[in-house]
C-alpha positions as CSV (number, residue, x, y, z in Angstrom):
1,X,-96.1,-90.3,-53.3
2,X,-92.4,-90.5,-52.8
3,X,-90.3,-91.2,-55.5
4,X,-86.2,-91.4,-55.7
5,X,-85.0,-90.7,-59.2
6,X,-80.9,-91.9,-60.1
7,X,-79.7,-89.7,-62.0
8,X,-75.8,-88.2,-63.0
9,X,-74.7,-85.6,-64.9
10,X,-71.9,-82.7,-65.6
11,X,-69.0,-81.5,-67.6
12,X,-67.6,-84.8,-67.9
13,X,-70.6,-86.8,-68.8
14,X,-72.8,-84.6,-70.1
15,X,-75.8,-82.6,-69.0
16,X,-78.6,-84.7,-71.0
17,X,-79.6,-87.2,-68.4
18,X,-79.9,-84.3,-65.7
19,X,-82.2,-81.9,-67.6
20,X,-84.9,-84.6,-68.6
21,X,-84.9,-86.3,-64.8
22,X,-85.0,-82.7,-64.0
23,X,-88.0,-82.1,-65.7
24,X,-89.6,-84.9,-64.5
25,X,-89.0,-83.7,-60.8
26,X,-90.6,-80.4,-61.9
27,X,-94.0,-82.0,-62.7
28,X,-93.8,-84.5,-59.7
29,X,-93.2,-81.4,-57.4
30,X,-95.7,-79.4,-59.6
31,X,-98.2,-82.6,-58.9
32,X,-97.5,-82.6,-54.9
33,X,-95.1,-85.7,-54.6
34,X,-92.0,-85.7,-52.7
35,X,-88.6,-86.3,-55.0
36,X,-85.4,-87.3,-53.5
37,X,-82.6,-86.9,-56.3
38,X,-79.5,-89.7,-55.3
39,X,-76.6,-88.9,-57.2
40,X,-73.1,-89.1,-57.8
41,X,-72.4,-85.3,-59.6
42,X,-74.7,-83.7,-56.7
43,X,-73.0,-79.6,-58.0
44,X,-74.1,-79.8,-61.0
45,X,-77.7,-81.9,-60.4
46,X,-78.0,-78.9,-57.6
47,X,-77.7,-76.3,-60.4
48,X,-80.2,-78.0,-63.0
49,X,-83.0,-79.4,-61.0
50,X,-85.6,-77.6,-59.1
51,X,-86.3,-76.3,-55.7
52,X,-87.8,-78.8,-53.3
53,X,-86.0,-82.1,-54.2
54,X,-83.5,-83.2,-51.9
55,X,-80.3,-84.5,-53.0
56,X,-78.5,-87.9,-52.0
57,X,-75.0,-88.3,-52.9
58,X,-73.2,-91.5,-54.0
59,X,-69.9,-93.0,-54.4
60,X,-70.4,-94.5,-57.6
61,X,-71.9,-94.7,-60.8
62,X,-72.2,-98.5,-60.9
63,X,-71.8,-99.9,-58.0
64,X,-76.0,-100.5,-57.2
65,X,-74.9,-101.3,-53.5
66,X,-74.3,-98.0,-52.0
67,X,-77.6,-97.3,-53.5
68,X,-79.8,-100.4,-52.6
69,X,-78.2,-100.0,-48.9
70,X,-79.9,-96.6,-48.7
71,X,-83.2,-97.6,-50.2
72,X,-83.0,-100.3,-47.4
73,X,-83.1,-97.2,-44.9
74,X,-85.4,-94.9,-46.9
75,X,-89.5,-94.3,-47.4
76,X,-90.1,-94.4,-51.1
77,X,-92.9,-95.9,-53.1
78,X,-91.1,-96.3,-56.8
79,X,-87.9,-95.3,-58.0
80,X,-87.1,-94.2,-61.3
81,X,-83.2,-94.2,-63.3
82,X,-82.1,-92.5,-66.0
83,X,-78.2,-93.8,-65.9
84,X,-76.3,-95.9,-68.5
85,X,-74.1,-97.8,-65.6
86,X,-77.8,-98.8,-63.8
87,X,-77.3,-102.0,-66.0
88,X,-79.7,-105.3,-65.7
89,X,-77.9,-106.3,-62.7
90,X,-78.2,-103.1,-61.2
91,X,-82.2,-102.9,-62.1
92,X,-82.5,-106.5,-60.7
93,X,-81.4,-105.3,-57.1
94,X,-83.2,-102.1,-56.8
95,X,-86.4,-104.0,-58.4
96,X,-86.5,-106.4,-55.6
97,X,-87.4,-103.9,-52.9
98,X,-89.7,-101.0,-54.5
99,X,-91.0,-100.5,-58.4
100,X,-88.8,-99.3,-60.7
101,X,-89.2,-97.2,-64.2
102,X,-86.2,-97.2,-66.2
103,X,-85.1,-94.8,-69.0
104,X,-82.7,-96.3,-71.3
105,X,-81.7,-94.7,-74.6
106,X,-81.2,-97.8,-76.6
107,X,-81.2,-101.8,-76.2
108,X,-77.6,-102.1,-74.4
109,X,-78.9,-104.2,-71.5
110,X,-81.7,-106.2,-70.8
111,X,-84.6,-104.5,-68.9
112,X,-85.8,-105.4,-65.6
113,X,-88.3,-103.0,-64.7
114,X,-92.1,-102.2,-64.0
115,X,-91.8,-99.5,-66.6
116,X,-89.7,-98.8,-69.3
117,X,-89.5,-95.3,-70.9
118,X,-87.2,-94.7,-73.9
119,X,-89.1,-91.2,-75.4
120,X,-86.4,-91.2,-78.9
121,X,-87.3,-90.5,-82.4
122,X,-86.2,-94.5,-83.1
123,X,-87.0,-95.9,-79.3
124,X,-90.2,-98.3,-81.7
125,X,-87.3,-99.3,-84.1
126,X,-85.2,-101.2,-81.3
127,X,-85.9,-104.9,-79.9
128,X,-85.4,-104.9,-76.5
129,X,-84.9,-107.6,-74.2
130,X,-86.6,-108.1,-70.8
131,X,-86.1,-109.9,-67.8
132,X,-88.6,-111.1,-65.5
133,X,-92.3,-109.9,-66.3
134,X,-92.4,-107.8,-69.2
135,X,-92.7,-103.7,-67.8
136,X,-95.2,-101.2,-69.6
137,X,-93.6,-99.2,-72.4
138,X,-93.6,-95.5,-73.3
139,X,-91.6,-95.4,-76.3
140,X,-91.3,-92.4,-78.9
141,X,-91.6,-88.6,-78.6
142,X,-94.3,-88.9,-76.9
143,X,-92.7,-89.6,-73.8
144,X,-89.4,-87.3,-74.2
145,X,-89.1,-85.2,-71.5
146,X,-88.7,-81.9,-71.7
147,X,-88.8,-79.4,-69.4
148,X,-92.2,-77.6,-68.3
149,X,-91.6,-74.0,-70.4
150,X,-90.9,-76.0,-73.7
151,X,-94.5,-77.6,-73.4
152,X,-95.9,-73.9,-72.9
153,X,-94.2,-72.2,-75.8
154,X,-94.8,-75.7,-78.0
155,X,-98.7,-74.9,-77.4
156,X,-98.2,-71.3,-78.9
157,X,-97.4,-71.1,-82.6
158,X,-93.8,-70.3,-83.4
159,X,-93.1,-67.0,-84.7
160,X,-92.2,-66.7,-88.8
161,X,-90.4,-64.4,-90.8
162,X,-90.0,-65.1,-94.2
163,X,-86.4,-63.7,-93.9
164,X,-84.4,-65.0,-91.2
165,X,-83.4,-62.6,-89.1
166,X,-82.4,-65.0,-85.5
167,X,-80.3,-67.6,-84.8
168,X,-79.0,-70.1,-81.8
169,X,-76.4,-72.3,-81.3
170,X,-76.6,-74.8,-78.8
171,X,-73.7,-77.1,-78.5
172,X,-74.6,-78.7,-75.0
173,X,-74.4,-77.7,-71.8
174,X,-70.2,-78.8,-71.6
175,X,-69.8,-78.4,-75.1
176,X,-68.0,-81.9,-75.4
177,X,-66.7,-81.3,-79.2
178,X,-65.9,-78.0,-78.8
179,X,-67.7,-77.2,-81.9
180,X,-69.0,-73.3,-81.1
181,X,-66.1,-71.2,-81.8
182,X,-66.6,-73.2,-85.2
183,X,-70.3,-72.9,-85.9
184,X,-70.0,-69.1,-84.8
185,X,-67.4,-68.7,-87.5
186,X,-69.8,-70.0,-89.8
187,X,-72.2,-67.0,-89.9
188,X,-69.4,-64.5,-90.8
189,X,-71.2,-63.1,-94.2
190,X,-74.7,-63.7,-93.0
191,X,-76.8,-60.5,-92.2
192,X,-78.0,-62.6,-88.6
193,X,-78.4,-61.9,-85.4
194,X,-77.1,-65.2,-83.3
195,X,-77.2,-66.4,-79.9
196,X,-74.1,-68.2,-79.1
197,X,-74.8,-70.2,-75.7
198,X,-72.1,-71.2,-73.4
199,X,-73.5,-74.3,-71.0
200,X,-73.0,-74.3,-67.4
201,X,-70.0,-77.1,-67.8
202,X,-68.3,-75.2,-69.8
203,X,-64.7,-73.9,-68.8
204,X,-63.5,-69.8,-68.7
205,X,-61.1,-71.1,-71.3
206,X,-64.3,-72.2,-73.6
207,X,-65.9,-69.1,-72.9
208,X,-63.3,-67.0,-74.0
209,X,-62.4,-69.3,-77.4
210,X,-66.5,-68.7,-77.8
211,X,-65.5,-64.6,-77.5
212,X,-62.5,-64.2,-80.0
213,X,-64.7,-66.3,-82.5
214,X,-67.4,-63.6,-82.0
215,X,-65.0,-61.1,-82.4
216,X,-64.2,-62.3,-85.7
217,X,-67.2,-62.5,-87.8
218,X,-69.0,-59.6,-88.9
219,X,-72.7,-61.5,-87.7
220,X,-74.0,-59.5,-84.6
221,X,-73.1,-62.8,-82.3
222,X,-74.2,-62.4,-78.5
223,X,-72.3,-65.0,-76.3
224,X,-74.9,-65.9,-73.3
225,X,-73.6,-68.2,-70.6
226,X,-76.4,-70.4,-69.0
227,X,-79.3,-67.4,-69.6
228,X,-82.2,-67.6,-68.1
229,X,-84.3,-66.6,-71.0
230,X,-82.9,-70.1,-72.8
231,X,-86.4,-71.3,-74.0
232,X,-87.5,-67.6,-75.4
233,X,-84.2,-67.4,-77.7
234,X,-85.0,-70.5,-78.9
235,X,-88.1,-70.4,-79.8
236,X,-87.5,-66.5,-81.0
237,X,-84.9,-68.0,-83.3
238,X,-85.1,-68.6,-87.0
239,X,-82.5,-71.3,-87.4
240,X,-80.8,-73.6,-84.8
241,X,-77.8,-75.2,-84.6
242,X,-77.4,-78.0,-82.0
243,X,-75.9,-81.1,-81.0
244,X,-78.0,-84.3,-81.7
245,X,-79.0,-84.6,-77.9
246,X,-82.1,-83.8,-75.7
247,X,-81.8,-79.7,-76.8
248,X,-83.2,-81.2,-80.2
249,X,-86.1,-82.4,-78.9
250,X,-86.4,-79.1,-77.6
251,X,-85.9,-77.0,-81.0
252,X,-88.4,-79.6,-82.6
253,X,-91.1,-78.9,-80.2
254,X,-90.8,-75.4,-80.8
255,X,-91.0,-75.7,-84.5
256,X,-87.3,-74.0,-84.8
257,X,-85.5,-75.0,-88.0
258,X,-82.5,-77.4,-87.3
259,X,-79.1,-78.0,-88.7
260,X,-77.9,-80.9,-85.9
261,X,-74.5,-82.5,-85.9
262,X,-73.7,-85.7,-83.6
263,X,-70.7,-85.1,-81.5
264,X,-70.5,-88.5,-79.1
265,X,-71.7,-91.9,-80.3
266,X,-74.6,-92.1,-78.3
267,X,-75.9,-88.8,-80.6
268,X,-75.5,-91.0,-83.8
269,X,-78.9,-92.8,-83.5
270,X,-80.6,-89.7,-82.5
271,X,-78.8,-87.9,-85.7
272,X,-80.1,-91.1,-88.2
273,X,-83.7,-90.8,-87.2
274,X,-84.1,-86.9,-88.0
275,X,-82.3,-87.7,-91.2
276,X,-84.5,-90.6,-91.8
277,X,-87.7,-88.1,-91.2
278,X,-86.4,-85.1,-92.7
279,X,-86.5,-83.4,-89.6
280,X,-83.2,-81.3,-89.9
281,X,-80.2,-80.5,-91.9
282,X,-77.8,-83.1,-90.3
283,X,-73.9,-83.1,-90.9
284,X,-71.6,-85.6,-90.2
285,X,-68.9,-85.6,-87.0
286,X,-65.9,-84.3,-87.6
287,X,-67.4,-81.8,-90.1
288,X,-66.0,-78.0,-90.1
289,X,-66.9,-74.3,-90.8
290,X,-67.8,-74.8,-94.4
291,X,-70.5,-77.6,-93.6
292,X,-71.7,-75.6,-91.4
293,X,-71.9,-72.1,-93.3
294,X,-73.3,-74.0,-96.5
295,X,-76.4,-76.0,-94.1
296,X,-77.0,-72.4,-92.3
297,X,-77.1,-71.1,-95.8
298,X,-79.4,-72.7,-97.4
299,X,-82.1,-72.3,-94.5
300,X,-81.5,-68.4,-95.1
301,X,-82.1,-68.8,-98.7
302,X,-84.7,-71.2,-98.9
303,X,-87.9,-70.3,-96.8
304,X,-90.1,-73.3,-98.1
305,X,-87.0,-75.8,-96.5
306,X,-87.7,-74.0,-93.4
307,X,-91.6,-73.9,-93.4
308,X,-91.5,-77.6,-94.0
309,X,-88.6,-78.0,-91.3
310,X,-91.0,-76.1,-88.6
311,X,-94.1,-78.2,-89.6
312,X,-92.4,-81.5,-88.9
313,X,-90.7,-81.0,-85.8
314,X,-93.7,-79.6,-84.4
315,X,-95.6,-82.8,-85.2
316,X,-93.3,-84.7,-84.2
317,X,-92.5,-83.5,-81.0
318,X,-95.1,-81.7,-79.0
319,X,-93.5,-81.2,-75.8
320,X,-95.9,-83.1,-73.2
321,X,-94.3,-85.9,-72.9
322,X,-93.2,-84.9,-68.8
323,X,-97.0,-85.1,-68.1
324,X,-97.3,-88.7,-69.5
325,X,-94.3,-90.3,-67.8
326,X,-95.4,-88.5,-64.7
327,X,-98.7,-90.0,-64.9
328,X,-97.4,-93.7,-66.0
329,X,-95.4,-93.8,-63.0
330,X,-97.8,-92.7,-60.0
331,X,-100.3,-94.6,-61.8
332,X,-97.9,-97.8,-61.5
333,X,-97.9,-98.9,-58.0
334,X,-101.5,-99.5,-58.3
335,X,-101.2,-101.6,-60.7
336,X,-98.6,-104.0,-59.3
């Protein structure tokens, strides 16, 4: 089967959409289908998603033309979009020539699709409109995807220590808020050893802030840029401390306690529903050091708020949710 996915994704935008179309490439190549990737932030999408997909570039975001002129010249049997600016209008014209699955993180626009996938905490508490025939739906955590090496660790059971000895902070892969010098200054006092990860779209200047901010709390901070071993200090960690994106998804599959923070609008549902669940320790944007030390706190003091912290996430998230898209959509052109 050959499948085109649209996606975007960088410093500028973010890194989100990337890694979860990226993970969905995995498992298509893992499966034996062919994946072209057409973008417009082709560096970046080169850098996240795996070998063997071949990479279009575009000239813009919005604009479905450039796009529906090369599907008019290409061999494809469904594309899939995970895009905010692929809008109904944009769905209608790529939907007239090949199947389409959408992704969509909310109720924006109106869907005009074969499949609709929207793998959130509150994706069963929107009303969505749809255009045309009504598309299957994969909706909740059950359909987030995530990448293949979350799923793996997810089926393993998390290690415990009823003293916290690891933590992580995750603040995204361009670290829009600029929030980890800040969240690294929260464990000075804390007897923890922290991961303090720098994202690939983050700047030298970032890097370095990241550095002096190590330098000056007495926690045994590591700064990592982009490691390799990501997944393994995460789930090796004791606490987390993330943005309200796709890496929570990923820290509640692995059953790692969570103090999440929203830092762009599009966070704020996501930041709402783990509140709503009890999921994590959620603080508010715009909220500093002390917020932060106090929520770190009070997982290092009280081990039965983490226990019930790692319980939750893990049954709430449980990391397959790659295999299930993948199957909706090369199950769907034999069904249309």
């Amino acid at each position: 089967m050959d499948v085109v996915l649209r996606a975007d994704g960088g410093a500028q935008i973010g890194y989100g959409h990337l890694f979860r179309s990226g993970a969905l490439a995995a498992e298509l190549r893992r499966q034996g289908h062919t994946v072209t990737l057409t973008t417009t932030t082709p560096e970046p999408a080169t850098a996240v998603f795996p070998e063997g997909v071949t990479t279009v570039e575009l000239p813009s975001r919005a604009d479905p033309d450039p796009f529906v002129e090369w599907l008019d010249t290409a061999t494809l049997d469904l594309v899939f979009t995970d895009a905010y600016p692929v809008d109904t209008a944009y769905q209608q014209a790529v939907r007239q020539r090949v199947p389409l699955a959408v992704l969509q993180d909310d109720a924006r626009h109106a869907i005009c699709a074969d499949l609709f996938i929207n793998g959130n905490l509150y994706a069963t508490d929107l009303t969505y409109e749809f255009v045309g025939d009504p598309p299957e739906t994969c909706l909740g955590t059950d359909y987030v995807l995530l990448r293949r090496e979350i799923r793996e660790q997810a089926a393993e059971e998390p290690p415990w220590r009823t003293q916290p000895e690891r933590a992580i902070v995750m603040m995204g892969g361009s670290d829009v808020g600029g929030l980890t010098p800040t969240v690294v200054r929260a464990f000075d006092g804390l007897d923890l050893s922290v991961d303090a990860v720098v994202g690939p779209g983050c700047s030298e200047r970032q890097r370095q802030a990241v550095r002096t901010a190590a330098a000056e709390t007495d926690a045994d901070v590591r700064v990592a840029w982009d490691p390799d071993d990501l997944v393994e200090r995460m789930l090796a960690a004791d606490i987390a401390v993330s943005t309200a994106s796709t890496t929570t998804y990923e820290l509640l599959a692995l059953g790692t306690p969570l103090v999440s923070i929203p830092v762009v609008d599009n966070q704020k549902p996501i930041a709402t529903a783990l509140r709503q669940r009890d999921a994590a320790t959620v603080l508010q944007g715009g909220d500093g050091e002390d917020a932060f030390r106090s929520a770190i706190t009070a997982y290092v003091r009280e081990t039965e708020l983490r226990r019930r912290r790692r319980r939750t996430g893990r049954e709430l998230v449980d990391g397959a949710g790659a295999d299930r898209v993948t199957a909706a959509i090369t199950a769907l052109p034999d069904r249309l």
